[in-house]
C-alpha positions in Angstrom: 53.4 26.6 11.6 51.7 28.7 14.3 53.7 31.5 16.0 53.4 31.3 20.1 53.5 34.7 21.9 53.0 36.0 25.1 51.5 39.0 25.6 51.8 42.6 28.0 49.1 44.8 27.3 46.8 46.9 29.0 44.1 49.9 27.9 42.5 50.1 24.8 45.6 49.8 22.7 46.2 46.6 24.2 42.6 45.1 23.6 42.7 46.2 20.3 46.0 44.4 19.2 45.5 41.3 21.2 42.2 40.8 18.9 44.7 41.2 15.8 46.9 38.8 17.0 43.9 36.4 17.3 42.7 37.1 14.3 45.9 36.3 12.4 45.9 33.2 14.0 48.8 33.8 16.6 48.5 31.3 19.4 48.6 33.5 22.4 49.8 31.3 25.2 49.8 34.0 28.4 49.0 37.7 28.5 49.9 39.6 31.0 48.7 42.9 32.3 47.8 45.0 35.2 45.2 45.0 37.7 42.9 48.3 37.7 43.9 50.9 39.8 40.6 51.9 41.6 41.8 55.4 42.0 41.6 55.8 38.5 39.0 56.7 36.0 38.9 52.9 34.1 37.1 54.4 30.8 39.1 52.2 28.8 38.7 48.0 28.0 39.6 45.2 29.7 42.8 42.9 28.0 42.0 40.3 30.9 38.4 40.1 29.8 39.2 39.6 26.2 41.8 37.3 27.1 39.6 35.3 29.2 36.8 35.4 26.8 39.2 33.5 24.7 41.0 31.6 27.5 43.9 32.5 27.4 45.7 32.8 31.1 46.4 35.7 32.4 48.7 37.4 35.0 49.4 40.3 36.9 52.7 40.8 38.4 53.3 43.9 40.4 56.6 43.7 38.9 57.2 42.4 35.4 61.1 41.5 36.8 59.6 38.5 39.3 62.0 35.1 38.9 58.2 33.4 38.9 57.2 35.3 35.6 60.3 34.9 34.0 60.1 31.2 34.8 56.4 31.3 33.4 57.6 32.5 29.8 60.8 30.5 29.6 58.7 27.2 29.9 56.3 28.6 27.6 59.3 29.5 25.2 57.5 32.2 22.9 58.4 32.5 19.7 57.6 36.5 20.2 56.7 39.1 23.4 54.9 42.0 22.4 53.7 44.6 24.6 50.6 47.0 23.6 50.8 49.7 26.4 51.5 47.5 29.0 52.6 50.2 31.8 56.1 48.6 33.1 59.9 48.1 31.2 60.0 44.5 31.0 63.7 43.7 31.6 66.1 42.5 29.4 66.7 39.1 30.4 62.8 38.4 29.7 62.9 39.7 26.0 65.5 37.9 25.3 63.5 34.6 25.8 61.5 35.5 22.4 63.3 33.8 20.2 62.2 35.7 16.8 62.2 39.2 19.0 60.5 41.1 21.3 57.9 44.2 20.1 56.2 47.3 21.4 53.2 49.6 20.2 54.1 53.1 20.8 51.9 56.0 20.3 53.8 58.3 18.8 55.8 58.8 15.5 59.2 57.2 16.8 61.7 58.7 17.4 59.1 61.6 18.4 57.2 61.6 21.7 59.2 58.5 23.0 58.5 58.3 26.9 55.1 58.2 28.6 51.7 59.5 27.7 52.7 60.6 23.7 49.4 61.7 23.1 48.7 63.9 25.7 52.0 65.5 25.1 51.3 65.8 21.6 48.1 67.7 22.1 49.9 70.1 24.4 52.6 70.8 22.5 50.4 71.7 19.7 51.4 69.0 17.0 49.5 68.5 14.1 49.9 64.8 13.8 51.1 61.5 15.6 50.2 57.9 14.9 51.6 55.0 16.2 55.0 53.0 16.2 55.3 49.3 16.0 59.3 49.1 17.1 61.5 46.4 18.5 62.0 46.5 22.5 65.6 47.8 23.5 67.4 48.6 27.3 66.0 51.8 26.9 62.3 52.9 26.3 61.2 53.1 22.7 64.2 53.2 21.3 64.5 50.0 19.0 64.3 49.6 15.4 61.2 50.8 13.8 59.0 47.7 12.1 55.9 49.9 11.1 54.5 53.0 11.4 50.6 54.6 10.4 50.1 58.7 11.1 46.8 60.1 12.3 46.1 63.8 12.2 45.5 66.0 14.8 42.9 68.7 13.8 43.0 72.0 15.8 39.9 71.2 18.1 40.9 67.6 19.0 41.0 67.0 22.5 43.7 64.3 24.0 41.0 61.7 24.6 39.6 61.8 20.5 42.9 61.6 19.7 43.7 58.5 21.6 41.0 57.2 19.5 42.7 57.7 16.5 45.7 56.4 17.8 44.3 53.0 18.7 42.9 52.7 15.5 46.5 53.6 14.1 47.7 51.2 16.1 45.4 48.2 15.3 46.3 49.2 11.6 50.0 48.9 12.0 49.6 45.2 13.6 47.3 44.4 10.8 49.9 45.2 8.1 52.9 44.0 9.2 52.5 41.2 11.0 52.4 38.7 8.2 55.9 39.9 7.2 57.1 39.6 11.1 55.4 36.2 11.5 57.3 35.4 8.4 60.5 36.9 9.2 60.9 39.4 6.4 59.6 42.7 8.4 62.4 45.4 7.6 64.1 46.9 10.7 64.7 50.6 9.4 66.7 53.2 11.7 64.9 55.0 15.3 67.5 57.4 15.5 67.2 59.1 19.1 69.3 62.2 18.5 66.6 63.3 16.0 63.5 62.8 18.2 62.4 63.3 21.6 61.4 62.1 25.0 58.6 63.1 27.5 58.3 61.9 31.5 54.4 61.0 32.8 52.7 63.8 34.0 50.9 64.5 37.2 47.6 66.0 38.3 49.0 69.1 39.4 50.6 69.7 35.9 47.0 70.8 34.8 47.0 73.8 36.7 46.1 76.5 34.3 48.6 79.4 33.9 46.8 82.6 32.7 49.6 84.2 32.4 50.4 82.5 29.0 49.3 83.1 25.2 45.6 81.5 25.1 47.2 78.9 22.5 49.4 77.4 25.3 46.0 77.7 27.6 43.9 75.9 25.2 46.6 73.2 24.5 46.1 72.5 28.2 42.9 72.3 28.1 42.6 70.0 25.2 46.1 67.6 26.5 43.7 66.8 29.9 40.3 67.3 28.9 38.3 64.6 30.2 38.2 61.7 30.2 41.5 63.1 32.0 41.5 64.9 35.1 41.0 68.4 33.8 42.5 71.4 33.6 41.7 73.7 36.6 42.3 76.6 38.2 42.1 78.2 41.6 40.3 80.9 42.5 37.8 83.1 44.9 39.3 80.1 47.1 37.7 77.4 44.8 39.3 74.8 42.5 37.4 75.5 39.1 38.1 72.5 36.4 38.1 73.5 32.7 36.6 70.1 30.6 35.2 71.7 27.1 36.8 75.3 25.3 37.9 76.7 22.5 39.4 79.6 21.4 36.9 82.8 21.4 37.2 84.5 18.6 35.7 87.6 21.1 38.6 89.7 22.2 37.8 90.6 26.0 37.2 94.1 27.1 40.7 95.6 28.5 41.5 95.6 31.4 39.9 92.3 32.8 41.9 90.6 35.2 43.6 87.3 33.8 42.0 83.8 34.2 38.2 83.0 34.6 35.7 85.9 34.0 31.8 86.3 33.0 31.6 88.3 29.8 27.9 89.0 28.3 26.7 86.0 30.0 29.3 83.9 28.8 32.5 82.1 30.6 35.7 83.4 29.7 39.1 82.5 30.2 41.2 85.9 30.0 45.0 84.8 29.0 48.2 86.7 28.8 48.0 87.7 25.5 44.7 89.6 25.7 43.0 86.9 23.7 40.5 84.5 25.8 39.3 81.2 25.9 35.2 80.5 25.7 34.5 78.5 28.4 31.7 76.0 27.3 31.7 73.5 30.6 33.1 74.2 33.8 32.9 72.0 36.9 32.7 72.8 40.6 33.4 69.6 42.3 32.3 67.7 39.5 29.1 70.0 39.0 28.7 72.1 35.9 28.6 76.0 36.5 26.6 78.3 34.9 28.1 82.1 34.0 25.2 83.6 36.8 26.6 80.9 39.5 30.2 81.8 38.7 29.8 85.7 38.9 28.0 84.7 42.4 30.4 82.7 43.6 33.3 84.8 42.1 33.2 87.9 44.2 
C-alpha cells in the first residue's frame, strides 16, 4: 500500500529529498514551502518547480500555524509530514495529524549544531566533519529521536557553500537508506540526547565583520563560514567596506610591524591578524568589483 505524505521543504535539501520520496514511490499529496525572498541571493533550486513538474500542489503560508493549512492536511490525512529545510517550526498540533510520525532533515550530526544554519557554523567553528540528521520532529527544534544519520568531512580549505554540497548529498543519502524501513515501520528510534550536543541561533550580515584582532585561524574560519555564495566576510577601512570571497592561510609570515587587517605585501593582498600570521587574499570585492593589490594600495592611503 502506498504511503501519503505531505511535504515542507525549501532549498536544495528540500529538492533533493522530495525526488527520493518520488522515487520510492511515496505519493506526495501537498508540499509546502516558501515563496523567494527577492532580497536574497536564490542560488539554490526550486521545491515548487519540482513539485509542479510532477503536479503535485503546492502552498505557501506565511505562517505554517494558519487554521486553513492545518485544515488542508487534516483532510488530506497523511500517513507522514516531513520537512527538508523548510524555514518555519511547524506546530505541534499539525504533526500530530501524521499518523505514522512526523520527520525532519537536519544538517548536522544531531545532537551537534542543532539550531539554524549548521553548516555555516560548522565551518566557523573549525569542525572537521558534519553530515546530516534524519530525526523525528519534537516541541523543540531538532531535538527528536534520531532515524538516520550519514557524515561528510570537512577538509581544511572547504568553504561553507562546498560544504552544503556535501551535505545535500548526505542528506539525499540518509532518505535513500532508511526510508524503506520507515515506510515499513521498523526504522529504530535511537537516543538525541541534548545535554551532550549543541545549539546555534541564525546569523546576520553584520556577524561577517572581520576581526583582525584574532588568530588568522579564527579569521580564515570566517572567511570560509560566509564565503560566497554568502554575503562575505568584510571589513571596513580607508572609509570603504572591503568584502573578503576567496583566502587561505599564507604560509608568508608578514613583515613586523604591519598594522592589523588588509595590507599590500610584494604585490600581493594580505590579511595581517592578531597572531602575526596573515591571510592571502586571493579575491577581494569593492562593491561587488574585484580589487587588484595596485588599486588597493591607491585606494588605501
Amino acid at each position: 500500500m502506498t504511503s501519503k505524505a505531505v511535504v515542507f521543504a525549501y532549498h536544495n535539501v528540500g529538492v533533493r529529498c522530495l525526488q527520493v520520496l518520488l522515487a520510492r514511490g511515496v505519493d506526495v499529496a501537498l508540499v509546502v514551502s516558501h515563496q523567494d525572498n527577492p532580497n536574497e541571493n536564490i542560488w539554490f533550486g526550486s521545491v515548487a518547480a519540482v513539485a509542479a513538474e510532477h503536479g503535485i500542489p503546492v502552498v505557501t503560508p506565511e505562517d505554517a500555524g494558519g487554521a486553513d493549512l492545518h485544515a488542508q492536511i487534516a483532510a488530506i490525512a497523511p500517513d507522514f509530514i516531513f520537512s527538508f529545510y523548510y524555514r518555519h517550526m511547524i506546530p505541534v498540533a499539525l504533526l500530530g495529524l501524521a499518523r505514522h510520525g512526523a520527520f525532519n532533515m537536519h544538517g548536522s550530526l544531531l545532537p551537534q549544531y542543532r539550531g539554524r544554519v549548521p553548516v555555516n557554523w560548522a565551518v566557523l567553528r573549525g569542525e572537521t566533519e558534519t553530515g546530516a540528521t534524519l530525526h523525528e520532529m519534537a516541541a523543540k527544534p531538532d531535538a527528536g529521536a534520531i532515524v538516520a544519520q550519514t557524515a561528510v568531512p570537512i577538509l581544511p580549505d572547504d568553504t561553507a557553500g562546498v560544504v552544503f554540497e556535501k551535505v545535500t548529498v548526505a542528506a539525499e543519502q540518509t532518505l535513500w537508506t532508511c526510508l524503506p524501513g520507515l515506510l515499513a515501520g521498523t526504522a529504530p528510534r535511537l537516543p538525541n540526547d541534548l545535554a551532550a550536543g549543541s545549539y546555534f541561533g541564525g546569523r546576520k550580515p553584520e556577524d561577517g565583520r572581520i576581526d583582525w584582532t584574532q588568530p588568522a585561524s579564527a579569521v580564515y574560519n570566517l572567511i570560509r563560514a560566509v564565503a560566497p555564495p554568502y554575503p562575505g566576510a568584510f571589513t571596513d577601512q580607508s572609509q570603504r567596506r572591503w568584502v573578503v570571497a576567496r583566502a587561505r592561510l599564507s604560509r608568508i609570515t608578514p613583515p613586523a610591524g604591519l598594522p592589523l587587517g588588509l595590507q599590500v605585501v610584494d604585490n600581493a593582498i594580505l590579511g595581517v591578524c592578531g597572531d602575526g600570521r596573515a591571510i592571502a587574499i586571493q579575491e577581494l570585492l569593492l562593491d561587488g568589483v574585484p580589487v587588484t593589490p595596485t588599486q588597493l594600495s591607491q585606494l588605501n592611503h
